[in-house]
N, C-alpha and C positions, 0 to 999 in steps of 0.2 A: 627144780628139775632142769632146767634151761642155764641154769649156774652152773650144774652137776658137768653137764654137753661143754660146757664151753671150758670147765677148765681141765676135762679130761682131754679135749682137743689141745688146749694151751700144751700140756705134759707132754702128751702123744707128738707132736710136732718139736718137741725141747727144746722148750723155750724154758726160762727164767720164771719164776712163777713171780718172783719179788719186782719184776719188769714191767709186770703186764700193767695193761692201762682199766684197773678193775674199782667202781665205785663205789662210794663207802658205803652205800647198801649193800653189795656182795661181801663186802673186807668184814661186817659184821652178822652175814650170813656163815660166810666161811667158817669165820672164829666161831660159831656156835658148833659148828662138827668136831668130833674127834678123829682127829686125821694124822695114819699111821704112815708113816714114808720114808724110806732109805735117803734121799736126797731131797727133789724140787724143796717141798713145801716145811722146810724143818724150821723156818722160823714162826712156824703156828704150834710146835708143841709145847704145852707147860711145863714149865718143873715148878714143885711144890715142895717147900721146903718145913719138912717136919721133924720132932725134934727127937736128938737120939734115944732110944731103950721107950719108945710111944706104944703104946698097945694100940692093934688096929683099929677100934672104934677113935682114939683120939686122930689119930692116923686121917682116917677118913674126915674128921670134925675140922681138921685143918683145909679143907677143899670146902666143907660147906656146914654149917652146922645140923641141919637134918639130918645130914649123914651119919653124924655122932648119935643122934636117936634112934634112929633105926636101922644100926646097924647090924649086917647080919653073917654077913664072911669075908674072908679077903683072898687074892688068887696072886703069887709072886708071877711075875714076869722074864724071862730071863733071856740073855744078851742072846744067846745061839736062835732063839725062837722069831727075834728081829729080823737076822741074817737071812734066815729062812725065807722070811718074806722080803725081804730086802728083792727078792728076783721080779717082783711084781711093781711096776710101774705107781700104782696109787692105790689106795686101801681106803677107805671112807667106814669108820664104823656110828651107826647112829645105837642111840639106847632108849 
């Protein structure tokens, strides 16, 4: 919660988020979130690279194998719906 405060302050003030003087216990808190962002924090999102004509359970089995087992739908994403939110400063989504 106190990570949460301080890097929304870090944003909120526009700073650099790659700048900041944050410990590797935060830098491996961080990375555990999915954190959606138009700019600061774009070197925290994954690309995963899956391979062409995969049906989405494989799809998913490439991110973790669980996934492949139990999987149960998939939701496409799409560029306009980024932009969208692109207007909003930081986005934190947990699951």
């Amino acid at each position: 919660m106190i990570l949460d405060l301080q890097l929304k302050a870090w944003l909120e003030d526009g700073k650099d988020i790659r700048l900041g003087d944050w410990k590797a216990a935060d830098v491996e808190i961080l990375n555990t979130f999915q954190l959606l962002t138009a700019k600061p924090v774009v070197y925290l999102v994954k690309c995963w690279q899956i391979r062409r004509l995969s049906k989405a359970p494989q799809a998913a089995g490439t991110i973790h194998t669980d996934f492949e087992r139990g999987f149960i739908c998939a939701e496409d994403s799409y560029e306009y719906l980024f932009k969208e939110l692109s207007k909003y400063k930081w986005i934190i989504l947990r699951l």
